[in-house]
C-alpha positions in Angstrom: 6.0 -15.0 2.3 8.1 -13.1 4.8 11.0 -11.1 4.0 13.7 -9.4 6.3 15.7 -6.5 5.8 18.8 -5.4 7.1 21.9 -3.3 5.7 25.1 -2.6 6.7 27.2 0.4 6.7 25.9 4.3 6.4 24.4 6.5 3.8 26.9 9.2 4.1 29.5 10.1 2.0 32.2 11.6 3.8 34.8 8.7 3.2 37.9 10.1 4.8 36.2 11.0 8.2 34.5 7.5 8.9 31.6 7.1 6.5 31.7 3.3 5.5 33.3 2.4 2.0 30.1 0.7 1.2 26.4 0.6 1.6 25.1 -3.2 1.5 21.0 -3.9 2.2 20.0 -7.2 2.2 17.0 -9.2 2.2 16.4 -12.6 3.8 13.7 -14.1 1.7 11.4 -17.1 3.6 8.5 -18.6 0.8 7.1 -20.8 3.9 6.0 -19.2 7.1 6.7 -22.8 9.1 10.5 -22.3 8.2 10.7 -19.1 9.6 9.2 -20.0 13.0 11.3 -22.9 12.7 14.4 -20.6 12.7 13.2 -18.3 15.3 13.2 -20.9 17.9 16.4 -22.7 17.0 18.3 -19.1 17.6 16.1 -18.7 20.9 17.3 -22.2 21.7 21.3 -21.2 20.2 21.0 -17.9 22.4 20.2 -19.4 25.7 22.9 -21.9 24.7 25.7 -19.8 24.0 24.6 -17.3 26.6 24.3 -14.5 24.0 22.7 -11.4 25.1 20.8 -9.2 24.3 21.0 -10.3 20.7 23.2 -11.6 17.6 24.8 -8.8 15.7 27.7 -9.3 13.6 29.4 -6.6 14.7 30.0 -7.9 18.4 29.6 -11.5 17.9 32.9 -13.8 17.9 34.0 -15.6 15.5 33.2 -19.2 17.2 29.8 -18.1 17.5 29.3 -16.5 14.1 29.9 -20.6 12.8 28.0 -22.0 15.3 24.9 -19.4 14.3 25.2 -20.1 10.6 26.0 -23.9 10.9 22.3 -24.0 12.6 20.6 -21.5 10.3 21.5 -23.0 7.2 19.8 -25.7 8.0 16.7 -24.2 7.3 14.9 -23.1 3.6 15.5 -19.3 2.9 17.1 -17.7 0.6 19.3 -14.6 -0.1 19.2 -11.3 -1.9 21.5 -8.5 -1.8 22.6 -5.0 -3.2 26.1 -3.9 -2.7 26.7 0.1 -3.3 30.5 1.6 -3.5 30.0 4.8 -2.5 33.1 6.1 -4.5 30.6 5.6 -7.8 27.9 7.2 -7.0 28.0 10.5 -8.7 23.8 11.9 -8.3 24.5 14.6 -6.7 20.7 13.6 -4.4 21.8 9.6 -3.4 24.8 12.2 -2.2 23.4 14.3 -0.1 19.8 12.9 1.1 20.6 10.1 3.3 16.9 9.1 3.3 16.7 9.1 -0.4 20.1 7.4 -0.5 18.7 4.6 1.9 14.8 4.5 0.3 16.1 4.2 -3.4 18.3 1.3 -2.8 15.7 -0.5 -0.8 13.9 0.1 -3.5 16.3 -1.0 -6.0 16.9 -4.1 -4.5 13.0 -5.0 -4.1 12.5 -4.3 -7.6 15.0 -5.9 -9.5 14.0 -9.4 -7.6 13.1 -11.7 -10.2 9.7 -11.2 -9.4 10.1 -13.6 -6.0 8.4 -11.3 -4.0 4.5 -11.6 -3.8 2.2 -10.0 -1.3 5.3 -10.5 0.9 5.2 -9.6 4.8 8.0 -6.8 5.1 10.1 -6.7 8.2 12.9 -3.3 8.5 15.6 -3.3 11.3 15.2 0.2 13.0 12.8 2.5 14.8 12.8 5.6 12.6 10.6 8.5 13.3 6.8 7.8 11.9 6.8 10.2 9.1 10.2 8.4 7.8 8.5 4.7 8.1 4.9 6.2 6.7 7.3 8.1 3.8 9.0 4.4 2.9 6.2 2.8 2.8 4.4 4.9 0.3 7.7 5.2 -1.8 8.1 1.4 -1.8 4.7 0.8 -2.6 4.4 3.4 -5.4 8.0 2.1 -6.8 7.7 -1.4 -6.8 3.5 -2.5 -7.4 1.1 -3.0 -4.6 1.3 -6.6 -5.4 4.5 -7.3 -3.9 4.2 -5.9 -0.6 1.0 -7.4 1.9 2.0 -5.7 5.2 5.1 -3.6 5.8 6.6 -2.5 9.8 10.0 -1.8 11.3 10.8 -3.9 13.8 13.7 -3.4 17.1 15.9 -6.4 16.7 16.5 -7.0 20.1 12.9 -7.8 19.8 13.1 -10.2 16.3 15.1 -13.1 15.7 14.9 -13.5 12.3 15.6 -9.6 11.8 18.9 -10.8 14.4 19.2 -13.6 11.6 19.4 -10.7 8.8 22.2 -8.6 10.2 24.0 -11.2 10.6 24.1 -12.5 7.2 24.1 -8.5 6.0 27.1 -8.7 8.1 28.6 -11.7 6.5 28.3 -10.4 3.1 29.6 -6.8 4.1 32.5 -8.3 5.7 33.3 -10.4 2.3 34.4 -7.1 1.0 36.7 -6.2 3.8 39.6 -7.8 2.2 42.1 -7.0 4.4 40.2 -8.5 7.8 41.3 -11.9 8.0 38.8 -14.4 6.5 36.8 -11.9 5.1 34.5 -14.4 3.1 34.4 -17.0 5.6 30.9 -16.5 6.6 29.5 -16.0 3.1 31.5 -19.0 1.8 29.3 -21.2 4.8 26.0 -19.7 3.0 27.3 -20.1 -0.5 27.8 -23.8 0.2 24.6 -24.3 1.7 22.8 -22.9 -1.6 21.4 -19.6 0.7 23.1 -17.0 -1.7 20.3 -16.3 -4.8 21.8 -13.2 -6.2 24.6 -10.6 -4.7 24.3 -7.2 -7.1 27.2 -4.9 -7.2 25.4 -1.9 -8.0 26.8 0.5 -10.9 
Protein backbone atom coordinates (compact mmCIF):
# COMPACT_ATOMS: atom_id res chain seq x y z
CA UNK A 1 0.00 0.00 0.00
CA UNK A 2 1.20 3.48 -0.77
CA UNK A 3 -0.23 6.53 0.57
CA UNK A 4 0.40 10.30 -0.31
CA UNK A 5 0.00 13.23 1.60
CA UNK A 6 -0.50 16.71 0.79
CA UNK A 7 -2.46 19.67 2.41
CA UNK A 8 -3.46 22.83 1.51
CA UNK A 9 -3.45 26.20 3.19
CA UNK A 10 -1.32 27.18 6.53
CA UNK A 11 -1.28 26.40 10.13
CA UNK A 12 -1.47 29.96 11.33
CA UNK A 13 -4.17 31.73 12.69
CA UNK A 14 -3.94 35.19 11.91
CA UNK A 15 -7.07 35.34 9.61
CA UNK A 16 -7.30 39.05 8.82
CA UNK A 17 -3.54 39.33 7.70
CA UNK A 18 -3.41 36.37 5.18
CA UNK A 19 -3.53 33.12 7.07
CA UNK A 20 -5.79 30.77 4.91
CA UNK A 21 -9.52 30.29 6.15
CA UNK A 22 -8.82 26.66 6.22
CA UNK A 23 -6.44 23.92 6.80
CA UNK A 24 -7.19 20.82 4.42
CA UNK A 25 -4.57 17.58 4.45
CA UNK A 26 -5.34 14.93 2.34
CA UNK A 27 -4.34 11.58 1.58
CA UNK A 28 -4.28 9.73 -1.77
CA UNK A 29 -4.66 6.12 -0.82
CA UNK A 30 -3.17 3.34 -3.72
CA UNK A 31 -4.03 -0.60 -2.26
CA UNK A 32 -1.88 -1.83 -5.52
CA UNK A 33 1.57 -0.70 -6.10
CA UNK A 34 1.07 -1.51 -10.18
CA UNK A 35 -1.60 1.33 -10.16
CA UNK A 36 0.54 3.76 -8.82
CA UNK A 37 3.42 3.31 -11.28
CA UNK A 38 0.79 3.18 -13.76
CA UNK A 39 -0.19 6.80 -12.81
CA UNK A 40 3.31 8.01 -12.51
CA UNK A 41 4.05 7.46 -16.01
CA UNK A 42 0.77 8.53 -17.59
CA UNK A 43 1.50 12.25 -15.81
CA UNK A 44 5.31 11.88 -17.10
CA UNK A 45 3.68 11.12 -20.39
CA UNK A 46 0.61 14.22 -19.75
CA UNK A 47 3.68 16.56 -18.63
CA UNK A 48 5.81 16.27 -21.74
CA UNK A 49 2.48 16.55 -23.52
CA UNK A 50 1.16 19.64 -22.21
CA UNK A 51 4.68 21.06 -21.80
CA UNK A 52 4.15 21.55 -18.02
CA UNK A 53 7.14 22.42 -16.11
CA UNK A 54 8.64 21.91 -13.56
CA UNK A 55 5.61 20.23 -12.07
CA UNK A 56 1.64 20.10 -11.58
CA UNK A 57 0.49 22.28 -8.71
CA UNK A 58 -2.94 23.52 -8.42
CA UNK A 59 -2.11 26.66 -7.54
CA UNK A 60 -0.48 27.60 -11.03
CA UNK A 61 -2.01 25.20 -13.23
CA UNK A 62 -4.94 26.40 -15.73
CA UNK A 63 -7.96 25.38 -15.74
CA UNK A 64 -7.73 23.34 -19.31
CA UNK A 65 -5.07 21.49 -17.89
CA UNK A 66 -6.44 20.87 -14.37
CA UNK A 67 -9.41 18.64 -16.67
CA UNK A 68 -7.08 17.23 -18.76
CA UNK A 69 -4.92 15.96 -15.55
CA UNK A 70 -7.89 14.61 -13.77
CA UNK A 71 -9.71 13.17 -16.94
CA UNK A 72 -6.35 10.93 -17.13
CA UNK A 73 -5.86 10.20 -13.41
CA UNK A 74 -9.17 9.06 -12.73
CA UNK A 75 -8.73 6.45 -14.80
CA UNK A 76 -6.72 4.66 -12.51
CA UNK A 77 -7.77 2.75 -8.87
CA UNK A 78 -7.07 5.04 -5.83
CA UNK A 79 -8.94 6.30 -3.58
CA UNK A 80 -9.49 9.56 -1.45
CA UNK A 81 -9.37 10.68 2.19
CA UNK A 82 -9.47 14.00 3.57
CA UNK A 83 -9.69 16.32 6.78
CA UNK A 84 -11.03 19.76 6.36
CA UNK A 85 -10.19 22.18 9.55
CA UNK A 86 -11.98 25.83 9.76
CA UNK A 87 -9.70 27.61 11.61
CA UNK A 88 -12.38 30.00 13.04
CA UNK A 89 -13.46 26.72 15.42
CA UNK A 90 -10.60 25.79 16.73
CA UNK A 91 -10.50 27.11 20.21
CA UNK A 92 -7.05 24.85 21.97
CA UNK A 93 -5.30 27.50 22.76
CA UNK A 94 -1.90 24.80 21.54
CA UNK A 95 -3.45 23.79 17.67
CA UNK A 96 -3.35 27.85 18.04
CA UNK A 97 -0.21 28.65 18.58
CA UNK A 98 2.13 25.57 17.70
CA UNK A 99 2.13 25.38 14.04
CA UNK A 100 3.88 22.01 14.23
CA UNK A 101 1.48 20.56 16.71
CA UNK A 102 -1.32 22.19 14.68
CA UNK A 103 0.04 20.36 11.46
CA UNK A 104 1.19 16.86 13.35
CA UNK A 105 -2.19 16.40 15.11
CA UNK A 106 -4.32 16.67 12.12
CA UNK A 107 -2.09 14.33 10.14
CA UNK A 108 -2.64 12.44 12.79
CA UNK A 109 -6.22 12.76 13.01
CA UNK A 110 -6.81 12.01 9.56
CA UNK A 111 -4.55 8.67 9.72
CA UNK A 112 -6.40 7.52 12.54
CA UNK A 113 -9.85 7.94 11.96
CA UNK A 114 -9.34 5.87 8.49
CA UNK A 115 -11.59 3.01 8.69
CA UNK A 116 -8.76 0.95 9.32
CA UNK A 117 -7.60 1.07 5.37
CA UNK A 118 -4.29 1.74 6.19
CA UNK A 119 -1.95 -1.30 6.75
CA UNK A 120 1.87 -1.32 6.90
CA UNK A 121 1.28 1.52 4.37
CA UNK A 122 4.38 3.20 2.49
CA UNK A 123 4.08 7.02 3.66
CA UNK A 124 4.93 9.66 1.24
CA UNK A 125 4.85 13.81 2.84
CA UNK A 126 5.19 16.87 0.37
CA UNK A 127 7.95 19.00 1.95
CA UNK A 128 11.62 19.07 3.01
CA UNK A 129 11.34 20.06 6.66
CA UNK A 130 14.35 20.17 8.91
CA UNK A 131 15.36 16.45 10.27
CA UNK A 132 14.41 16.88 13.81
CA UNK A 133 10.71 18.00 12.44
CA UNK A 134 10.45 14.77 10.02
CA UNK A 135 12.25 12.43 12.91
CA UNK A 136 9.60 14.32 15.54
CA UNK A 137 6.48 13.24 13.04
CA UNK A 138 7.43 10.15 12.62
CA UNK A 139 7.70 9.12 16.19
CA UNK A 140 4.35 11.10 16.87
CA UNK A 141 2.54 9.26 14.05
CA UNK A 142 3.78 6.15 15.00
CA UNK A 143 3.12 6.40 18.72
CA UNK A 144 -0.58 7.92 17.82
CA UNK A 145 -1.77 5.70 15.32
CA UNK A 146 -0.10 1.75 15.91
CA UNK A 147 3.03 0.52 14.36
CA UNK A 148 0.93 -1.54 12.19
CA UNK A 149 -0.24 0.99 9.91
CA UNK A 150 2.78 2.70 8.95
CA UNK A 151 5.85 0.29 7.03
CA UNK A 152 8.09 3.07 5.89
CA UNK A 153 7.59 6.86 6.27
CA UNK A 154 9.85 9.90 4.16
CA UNK A 155 9.18 13.43 2.85
CA UNK A 156 9.56 13.68 -0.48
CA UNK A 157 10.25 17.28 -2.89
CA UNK A 158 7.46 17.08 -5.41
CA UNK A 159 9.22 18.44 -8.20
CA UNK A 160 10.84 15.08 -7.69
CA UNK A 161 7.34 12.76 -7.22
CA UNK A 162 4.53 12.49 -9.44
CA UNK A 163 2.17 10.95 -7.53
CA UNK A 164 2.99 13.56 -4.52
CA UNK A 165 2.26 16.22 -7.88
CA UNK A 166 -0.93 14.02 -8.18
CA UNK A 167 -1.80 14.72 -4.37
CA UNK A 168 -1.66 18.51 -4.42
CA UNK A 169 -3.55 18.62 -6.99
CA UNK A 170 -6.47 16.75 -5.75
CA UNK A 171 -5.66 18.59 -2.12
CA UNK A 172 -6.13 21.44 -4.29
CA UNK A 173 -9.38 20.37 -5.83
CA UNK A 174 -10.97 19.73 -2.63
CA UNK A 175 -9.64 23.12 -1.00
CA UNK A 176 -10.86 25.00 -3.78
CA UNK A 177 -14.53 23.30 -3.37
CA UNK A 178 -14.78 25.56 -0.38
CA UNK A 179 -13.84 28.76 -2.08
CA UNK A 180 -17.37 29.52 -2.97
CA UNK A 181 -16.99 32.55 -4.40
CA UNK A 182 -14.12 31.41 -7.16
CA UNK A 183 -16.05 30.51 -10.05
CA UNK A 184 -16.62 26.71 -10.32
CA UNK A 185 -15.35 26.12 -7.05
CA UNK A 186 -16.29 22.24 -7.09
CA UNK A 187 -15.64 21.59 -10.54
CA UNK A 188 -12.65 19.58 -9.94
CA UNK A 189 -13.93 17.55 -7.03
CA UNK A 190 -17.29 17.04 -8.90
CA UNK A 191 -14.76 15.13 -11.79
CA UNK A 192 -13.48 12.85 -8.81
CA UNK A 193 -16.80 12.41 -7.10
CA UNK A 194 -18.10 10.97 -10.37
CA UNK A 195 -15.37 8.78 -10.97
CA UNK A 196 -15.99 7.06 -7.40
CA UNK A 197 -12.28 8.62 -6.09
CA UNK A 198 -13.86 10.47 -3.08
CA UNK A 199 -13.99 7.76 0.11
CA UNK A 200 -14.61 10.21 2.89
CA UNK A 201 -14.19 14.17 3.11
CA UNK A 202 -14.33 15.10 7.19
CA UNK A 203 -15.21 18.50 8.21
CA UNK A 204 -13.46 18.50 11.42
CA UNK A 205 -15.34 19.97 14.58
Amino acid sequence: MLVLIDESGCPGFKLTKGSTPYFIVGMIIFKDFTQAENVSKSITALRQTLRVNPEFKFSKTHPSIKDKFFDEVCQYDFEVRALVVDKSKIYSQMLRNDTDYFYNYFVKTLMKYDDDVLQDASIKIDGSGDKEFKNALNTYLRKSIGEHKIKKFKFIDSKKDNLIQMADMVVGAIARSYSETRKDSSRWLDVLRRNGKIKNIWDFK
